[in-house]
C-alpha positions in Angstrom: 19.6 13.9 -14.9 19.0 9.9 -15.0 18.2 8.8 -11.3 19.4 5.4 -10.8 18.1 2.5 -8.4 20.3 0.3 -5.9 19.6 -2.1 -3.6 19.5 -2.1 0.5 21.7 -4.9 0.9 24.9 -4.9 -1.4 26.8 -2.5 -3.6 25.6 -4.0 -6.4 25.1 -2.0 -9.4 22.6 0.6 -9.7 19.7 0.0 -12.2 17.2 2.3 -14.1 13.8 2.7 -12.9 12.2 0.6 -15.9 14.8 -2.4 -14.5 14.0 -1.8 -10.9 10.0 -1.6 -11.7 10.7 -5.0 -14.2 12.6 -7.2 -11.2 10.3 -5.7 -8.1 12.5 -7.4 -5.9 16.6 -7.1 -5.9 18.3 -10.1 -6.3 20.4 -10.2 -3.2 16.9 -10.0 -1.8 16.9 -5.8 -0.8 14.5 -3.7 -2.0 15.4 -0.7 -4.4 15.9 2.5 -3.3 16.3 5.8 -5.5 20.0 6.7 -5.5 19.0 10.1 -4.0 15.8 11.9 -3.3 14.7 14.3 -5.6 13.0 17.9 -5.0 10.1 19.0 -6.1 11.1 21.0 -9.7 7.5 23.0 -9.8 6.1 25.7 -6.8 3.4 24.5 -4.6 1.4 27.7 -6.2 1.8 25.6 -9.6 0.8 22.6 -8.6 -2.2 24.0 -6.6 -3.6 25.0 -9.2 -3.1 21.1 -11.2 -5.5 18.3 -11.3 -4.8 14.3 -10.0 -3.0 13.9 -13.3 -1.3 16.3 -13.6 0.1 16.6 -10.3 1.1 12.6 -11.3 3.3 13.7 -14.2 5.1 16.4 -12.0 6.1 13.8 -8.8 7.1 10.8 -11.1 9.4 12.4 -14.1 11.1 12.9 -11.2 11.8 9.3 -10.2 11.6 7.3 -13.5 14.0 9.7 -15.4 14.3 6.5 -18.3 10.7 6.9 -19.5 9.9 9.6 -22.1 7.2 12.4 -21.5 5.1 10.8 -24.0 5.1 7.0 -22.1 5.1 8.4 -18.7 1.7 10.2 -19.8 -0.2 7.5 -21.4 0.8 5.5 -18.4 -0.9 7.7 -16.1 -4.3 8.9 -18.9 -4.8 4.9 -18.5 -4.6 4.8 -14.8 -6.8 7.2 -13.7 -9.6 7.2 -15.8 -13.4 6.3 -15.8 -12.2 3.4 -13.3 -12.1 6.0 -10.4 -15.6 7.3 -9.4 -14.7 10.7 -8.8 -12.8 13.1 -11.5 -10.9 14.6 -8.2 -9.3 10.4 -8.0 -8.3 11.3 -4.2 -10.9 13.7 -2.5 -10.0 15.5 0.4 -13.0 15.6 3.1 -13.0 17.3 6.3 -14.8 15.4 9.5 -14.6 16.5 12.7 -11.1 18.5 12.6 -9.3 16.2 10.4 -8.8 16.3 6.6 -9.6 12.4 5.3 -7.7 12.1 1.8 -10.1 9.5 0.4 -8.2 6.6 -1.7 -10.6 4.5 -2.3 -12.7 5.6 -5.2 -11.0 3.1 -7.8 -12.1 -0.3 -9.2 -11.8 -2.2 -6.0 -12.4 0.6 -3.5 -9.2 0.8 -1.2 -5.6 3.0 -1.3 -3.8 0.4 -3.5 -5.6 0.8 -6.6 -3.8 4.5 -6.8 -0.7 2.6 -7.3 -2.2 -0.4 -8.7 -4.1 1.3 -11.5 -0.9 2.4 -12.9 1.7 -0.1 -11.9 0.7 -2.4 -15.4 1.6 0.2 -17.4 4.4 1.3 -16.1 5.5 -2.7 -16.4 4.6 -3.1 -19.9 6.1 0.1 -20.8 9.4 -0.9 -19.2 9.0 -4.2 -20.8 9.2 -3.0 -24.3 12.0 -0.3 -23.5 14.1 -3.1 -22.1 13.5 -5.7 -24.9 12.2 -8.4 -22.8 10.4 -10.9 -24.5 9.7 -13.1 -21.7 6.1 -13.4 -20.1 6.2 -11.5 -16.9 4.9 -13.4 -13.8 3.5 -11.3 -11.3 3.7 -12.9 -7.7 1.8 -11.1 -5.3 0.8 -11.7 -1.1 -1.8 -10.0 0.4 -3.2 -9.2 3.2 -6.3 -8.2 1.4 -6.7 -5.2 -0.7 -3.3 -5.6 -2.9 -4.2 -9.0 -4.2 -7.8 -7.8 -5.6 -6.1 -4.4 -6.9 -3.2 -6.0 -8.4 -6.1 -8.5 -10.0 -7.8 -6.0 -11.4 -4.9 -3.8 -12.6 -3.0 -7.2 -14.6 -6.2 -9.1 -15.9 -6.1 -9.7 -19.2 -3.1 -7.4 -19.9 -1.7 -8.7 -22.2 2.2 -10.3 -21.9 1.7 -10.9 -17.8 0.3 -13.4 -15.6 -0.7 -12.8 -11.9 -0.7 -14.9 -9.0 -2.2 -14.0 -5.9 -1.6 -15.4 -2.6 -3.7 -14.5 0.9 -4.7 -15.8 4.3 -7.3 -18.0 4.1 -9.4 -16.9 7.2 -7.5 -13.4 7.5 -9.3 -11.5 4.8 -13.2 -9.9 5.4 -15.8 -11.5 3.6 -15.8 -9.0 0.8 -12.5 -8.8 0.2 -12.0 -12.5 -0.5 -15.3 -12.7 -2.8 -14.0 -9.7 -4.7 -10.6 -11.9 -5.3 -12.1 -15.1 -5.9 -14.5 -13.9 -8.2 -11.8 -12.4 -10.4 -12.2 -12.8 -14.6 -9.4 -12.7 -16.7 -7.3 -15.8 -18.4 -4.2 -14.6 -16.8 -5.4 -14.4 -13.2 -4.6 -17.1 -10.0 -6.1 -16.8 -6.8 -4.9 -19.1 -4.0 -5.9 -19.1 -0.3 -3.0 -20.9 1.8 -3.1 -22.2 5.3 -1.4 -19.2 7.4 -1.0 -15.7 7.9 -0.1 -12.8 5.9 3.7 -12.9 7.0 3.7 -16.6 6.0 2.0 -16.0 2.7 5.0 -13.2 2.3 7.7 -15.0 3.3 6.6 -17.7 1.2 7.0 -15.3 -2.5 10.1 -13.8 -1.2 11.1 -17.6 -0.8 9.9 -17.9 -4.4 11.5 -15.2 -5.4 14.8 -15.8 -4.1 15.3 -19.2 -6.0 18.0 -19.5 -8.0 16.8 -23.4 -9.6 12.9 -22.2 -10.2 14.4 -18.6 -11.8 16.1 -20.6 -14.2 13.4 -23.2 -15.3 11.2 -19.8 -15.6 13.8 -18.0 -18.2 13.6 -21.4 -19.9 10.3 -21.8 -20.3 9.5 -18.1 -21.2 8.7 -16.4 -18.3 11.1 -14.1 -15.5 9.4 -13.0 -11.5 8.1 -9.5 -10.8 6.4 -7.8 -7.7 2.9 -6.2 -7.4 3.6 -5.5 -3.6 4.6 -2.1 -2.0 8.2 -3.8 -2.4 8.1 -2.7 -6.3 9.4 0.9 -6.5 6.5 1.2 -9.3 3.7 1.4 -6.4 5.5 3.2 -4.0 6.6 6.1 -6.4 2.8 6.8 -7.1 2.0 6.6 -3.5 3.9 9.8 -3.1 2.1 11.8 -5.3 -1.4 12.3 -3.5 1.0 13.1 -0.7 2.0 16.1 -2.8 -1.5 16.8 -4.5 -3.7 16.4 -1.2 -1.3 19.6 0.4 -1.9 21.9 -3.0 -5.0 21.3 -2.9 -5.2 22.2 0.8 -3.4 25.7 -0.5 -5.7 26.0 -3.2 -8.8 25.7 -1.1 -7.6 27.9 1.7 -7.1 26.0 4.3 -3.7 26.7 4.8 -1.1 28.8 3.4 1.4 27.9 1.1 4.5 26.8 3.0 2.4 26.3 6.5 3.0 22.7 7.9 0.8 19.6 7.7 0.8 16.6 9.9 0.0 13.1 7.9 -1.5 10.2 9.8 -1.5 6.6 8.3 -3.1 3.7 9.0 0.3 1.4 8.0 1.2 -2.7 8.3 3.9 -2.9 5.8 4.9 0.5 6.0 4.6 1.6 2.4 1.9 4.0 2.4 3.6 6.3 5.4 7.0 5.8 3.2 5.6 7.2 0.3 4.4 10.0 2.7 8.2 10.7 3.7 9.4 10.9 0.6 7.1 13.9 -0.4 8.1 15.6 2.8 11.8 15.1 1.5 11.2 16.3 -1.6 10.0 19.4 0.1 6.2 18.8 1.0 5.9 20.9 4.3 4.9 17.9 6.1 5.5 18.0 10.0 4.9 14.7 11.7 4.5 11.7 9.8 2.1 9.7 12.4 2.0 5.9 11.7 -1.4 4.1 13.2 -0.8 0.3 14.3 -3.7 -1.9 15.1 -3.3 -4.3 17.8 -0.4 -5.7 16.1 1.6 -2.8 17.2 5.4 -3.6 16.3 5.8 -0.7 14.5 4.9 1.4 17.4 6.8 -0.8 19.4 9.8 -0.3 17.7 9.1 3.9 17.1 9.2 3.4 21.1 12.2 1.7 21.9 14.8 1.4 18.3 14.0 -2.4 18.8 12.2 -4.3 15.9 10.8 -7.8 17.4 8.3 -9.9 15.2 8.5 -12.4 17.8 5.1 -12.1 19.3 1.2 -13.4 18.8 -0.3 -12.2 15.4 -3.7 -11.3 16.0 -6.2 -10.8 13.4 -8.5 -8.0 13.7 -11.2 -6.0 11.7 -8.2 -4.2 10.0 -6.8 -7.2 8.3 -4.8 -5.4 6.2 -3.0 -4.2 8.9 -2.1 -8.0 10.5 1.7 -7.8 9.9 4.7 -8.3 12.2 7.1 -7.9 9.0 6.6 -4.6 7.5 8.8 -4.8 4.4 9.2 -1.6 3.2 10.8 -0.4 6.4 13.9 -1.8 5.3 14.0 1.3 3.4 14.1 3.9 6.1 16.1 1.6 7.9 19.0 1.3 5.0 18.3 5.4 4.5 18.5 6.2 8.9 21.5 3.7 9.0 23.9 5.9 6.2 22.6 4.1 3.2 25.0 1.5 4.7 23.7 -1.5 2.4 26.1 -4.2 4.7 24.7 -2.6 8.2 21.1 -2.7 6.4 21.5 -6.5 5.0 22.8 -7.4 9.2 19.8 -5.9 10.5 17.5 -7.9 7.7 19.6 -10.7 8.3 18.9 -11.2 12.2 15.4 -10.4 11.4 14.8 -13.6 9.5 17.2 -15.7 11.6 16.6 -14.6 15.5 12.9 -12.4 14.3 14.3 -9.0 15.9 17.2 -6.4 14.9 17.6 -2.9 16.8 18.8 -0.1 15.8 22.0 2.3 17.4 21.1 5.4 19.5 22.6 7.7 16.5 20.0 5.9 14.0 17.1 6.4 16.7 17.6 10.1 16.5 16.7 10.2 12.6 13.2 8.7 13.1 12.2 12.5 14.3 10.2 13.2 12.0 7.5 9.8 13.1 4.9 9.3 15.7 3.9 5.9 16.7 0.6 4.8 18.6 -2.2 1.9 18.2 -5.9 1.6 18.7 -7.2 -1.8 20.0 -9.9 -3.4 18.6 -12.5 -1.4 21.0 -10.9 1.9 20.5 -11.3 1.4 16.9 -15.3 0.7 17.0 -15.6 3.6 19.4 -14.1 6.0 17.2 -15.8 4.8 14.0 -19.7 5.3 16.1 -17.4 8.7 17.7 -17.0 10.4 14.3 -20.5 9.2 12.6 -22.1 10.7 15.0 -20.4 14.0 15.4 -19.8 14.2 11.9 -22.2 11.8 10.3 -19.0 10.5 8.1 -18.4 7.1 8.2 -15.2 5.8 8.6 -13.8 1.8 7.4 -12.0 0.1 10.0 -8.6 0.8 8.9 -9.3 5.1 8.7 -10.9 4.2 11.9 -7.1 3.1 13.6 -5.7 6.0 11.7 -8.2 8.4 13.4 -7.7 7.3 17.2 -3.9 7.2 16.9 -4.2 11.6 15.6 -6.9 12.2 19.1 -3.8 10.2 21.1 -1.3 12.2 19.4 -3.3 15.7 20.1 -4.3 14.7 23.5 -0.4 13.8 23.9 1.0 16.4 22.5 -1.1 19.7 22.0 -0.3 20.0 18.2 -3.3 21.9 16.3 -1.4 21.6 12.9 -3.8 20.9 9.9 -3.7 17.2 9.8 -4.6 14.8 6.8 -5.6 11.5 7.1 -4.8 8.7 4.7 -8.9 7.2 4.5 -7.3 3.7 3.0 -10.3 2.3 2.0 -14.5 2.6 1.7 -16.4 1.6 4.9 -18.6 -0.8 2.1 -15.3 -3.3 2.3 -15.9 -3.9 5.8 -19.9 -3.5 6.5 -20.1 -5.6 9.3 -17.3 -4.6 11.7 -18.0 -0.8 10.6 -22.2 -1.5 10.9 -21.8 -3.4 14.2 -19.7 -0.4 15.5 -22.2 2.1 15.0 -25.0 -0.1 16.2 -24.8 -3.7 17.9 -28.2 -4.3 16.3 -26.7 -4.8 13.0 -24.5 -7.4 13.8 -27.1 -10.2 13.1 -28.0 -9.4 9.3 -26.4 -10.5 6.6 -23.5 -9.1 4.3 -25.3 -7.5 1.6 -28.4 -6.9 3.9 -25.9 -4.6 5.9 -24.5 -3.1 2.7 -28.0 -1.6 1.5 -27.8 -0.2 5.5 -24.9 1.2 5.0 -26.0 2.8 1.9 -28.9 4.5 3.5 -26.2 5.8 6.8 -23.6 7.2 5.0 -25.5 8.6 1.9 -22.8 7.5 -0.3 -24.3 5.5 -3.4 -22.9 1.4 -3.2 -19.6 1.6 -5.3 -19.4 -0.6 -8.0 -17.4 -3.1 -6.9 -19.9 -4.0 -4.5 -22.5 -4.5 -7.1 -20.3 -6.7 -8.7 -19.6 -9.5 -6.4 -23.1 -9.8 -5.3 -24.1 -12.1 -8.1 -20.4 -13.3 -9.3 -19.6 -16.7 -9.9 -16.5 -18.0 -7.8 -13.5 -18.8 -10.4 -10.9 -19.6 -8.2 -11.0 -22.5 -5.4 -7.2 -23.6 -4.5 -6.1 -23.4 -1.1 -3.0 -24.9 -0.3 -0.7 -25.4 2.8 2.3 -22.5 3.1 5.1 -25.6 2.0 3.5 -26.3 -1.4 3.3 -22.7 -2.7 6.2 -23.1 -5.2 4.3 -26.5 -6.5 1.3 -24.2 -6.8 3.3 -21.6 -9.1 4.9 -23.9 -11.1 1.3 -26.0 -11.9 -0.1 -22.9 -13.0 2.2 -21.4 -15.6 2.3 -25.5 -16.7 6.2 -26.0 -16.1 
């Protein structure tokens, strides 16, 4: 059966997947939304006994019902090849009492090349089985590990273009050498004068204008989305979701059907979404715990129904993390509120005129199944020295968060489930905040210095991606104030 897409802000009319994945963004301005959730079609005993691919196949024939087995297949064989540096793709390692699902073993090292790997594919594909001849524009913000995954996903592929917008001081060192060192003909990197939530208000901006859209289709080119926003990266977020709990059944650590808590170090709330979804398609998944860093309005608002970006953003040493407008909540909001697209599109639109929205008692209730808590800054350093030496596993700064929001949830609420943890990227992309934590004496070398350090602590070869950037030539140089993004775009593609 073909499962359509609509979006979370008018009863517009529903699209396939391929058109949802093509547009990324609705063009009332919602976000799609599967027209129903679908259940899991193979046992957990099956997939247990499946590898990362396979597993792939299983979750998303499920959602993008338009694509034939044969193109959903060579869409995933080129994803999750040779660039990952493990054949398992997402390895599940237990520290401590907590299961750490590592994503972060692809080309760039952090969760978003599991989607990213695959999200070009799925693009082209959808392309050609829609007949667009157009040359697709991706338009991407970041908060620091999209833009270099997305990068590396759309280089030189052919029939696309990406531009990349981020923070310019709101990125670690690494993570903005790994995006400004970026090859590939196609590629655009620009550092803007702001924050994350200005660099993504700024491409929804882009996005939602009517005058550039048409001098675009003129001149050969249409919009899409690399961010969590694009039902193509949250759809393959779900499935190590469903492949980290088989492979907990098919180790033995628990038993098939037993419940799992998920923690998830979140900012724009994709990754923990995509961790919902599998529960609803039948994942025994208990508590779906979502870690804040000290820009806690998620776990304000899991505390009191009342979302309120209207606050001081705060950059920390989880950057990606620095958000006060997590987009993809709009989609458990739209799904908790009836699938009521004209309650949905009030709440979005008081967000972006008064910054706040909160939700009715009756909608409160349906966020059950979710845990909110923070770490500060400090409680995040502790906890990465805390578990290297108990465990001598060494944790990046975002898995760090993730880690002291599950000991405030045990300590809070005496729940010994099995827990997973979403590990969301390699401690190599932040050396110096994870280095310093573990020892104040490393916080006077050098980058690369405290790399080779790093290399010798955790006993975990330097990933490629490292190696890379430590001789690579800077290729991309504009930085531009928030107002003049649009004049940016439109320089670029030479219109």
């Amino acid at each position: 059966m073909e499962l359509l897409y609509k979006s979370t802000r008018s009863n517009s009319e529903p699209v396939t997947a391929s058109k949802a994945i093509l547009k990324g963004l609705a063009e009332d301005g919602g976000l799609f939304v599967p027209m129903s959730l679908p259940k899991l079609d193979v046992s957990m005993e099956e997939l247990s006994k499946m590898d990362y691919k396979q597993t792939a196949y299983e979750v998303m024939k499920l959602f993008f019902t338009d694509f034939t087995e044969e193109e959903l297949k060579d869409c995933i064989n080129k994803a999750y090849d040779a660039k990952f540096d493990t054949t398992e793709i997402a390895p599940l390692v237990q520290a401590e009492d907590a299961y750490y699902l590592e994503l972060f073993h692809g080309a760039t090292i952090a969760f978003k090349d599991m989607a990213l790997s695959i999200l070009p594919h799925l693009m082209t594909t959808a392309a050609k089985k829609n007949g667009v001849k157009n040359e697709i524009v991706i338009l991407t913000a970041t908060s620091g590990d999209t833009g270099k995954a997305a990068l590396a996903g759309f280089a030189d592929v052919k029939g696309t273009r990406i531009i990349v917008f981020y923070p310019k001081n709101g990125v670690s060192a690494v993570q903005e050498k790994q995006m400004v060192t970026q090859k590939g003909d196609n590629t655009f990197v620009v550092g803007i004068q702001g924050n994350f939530d200005d660099a993504q208000s700024g491409v929804k901006s882009i996005f939602g204008d009517k005058e550039l859209a048409s001098v675009m289709e003129q001149s050969g080119f249409q919009f899409s989305s690399a961010n969590s926003i694009n039902i193509g990266r949250l759809v393959p977020q779900v499935v190590y979701y469903v492949y980290a709990y088989a492979k907990m059944v098919a180790k033995g650590v628990i038993s098939n059907g037993e419940e799992i808590n998920v923690v998830v170090p979140t900012g724009n709330f994709g990754n923990i979404l995509a961790a919902f979804y599998a529960k609803n398609m039948g994942v025994p998944i208990g508590k779906l715990i979502c870690a804040s860093n000290d820009n806690k309005v998620l776990y304000d608002f899991f505390q009191t129904g009342c979302y309120d970006k209207n606050r001081d953003f705060i950059l920390t040493s989880s950057p990606s993390m620095d958000i006060l407008i997590s987009s993809n909540l709009e989609r458990l909001i739209y799904r908790i509120a009836g699938n009521d697209d004209k309650k949905n599109a009030e709440f979005m639109a008081s967000l972006a005129s008064e910054g706040k929205y909160e939700v009715s008692e009756e909608m409160k209730v349906q966020l059950a199944d979710f845990y909110g808590n923070y770490a500060t800054e400090q409680e995040t350093a502790d906890v990465i020295k805390e578990v290297y030496e108990a465990a001598e596993y060494v944790l990046d700064t975002h898995t760090a968060v993730a880690a002291k929001v599950y000991k405030k949830y045990k300590a809070e609420t005496g729940d010994t489930k099995k827990t997973v943890i979403a590990s969301t990227a390699s401690p190599y992309k932040f050396a110096r905040s994870v280095m310093s934590a573990i020892d104040a004496k490393y916080q006077e070398m050098e980058d690369f210095d405290l790399i080779d350090e790093l290399t010798k602590l955790s006993k975990v070869p330097e990933p490629n991606a490292i190696k890379e950037i430590r001789s690579a030539e800077v290729v991309h140089d504009t930085v531009c104030e928030v107002d003049k993004m649009k004049d940016v775009v439109k320089k670029f593609l030479g219109i």
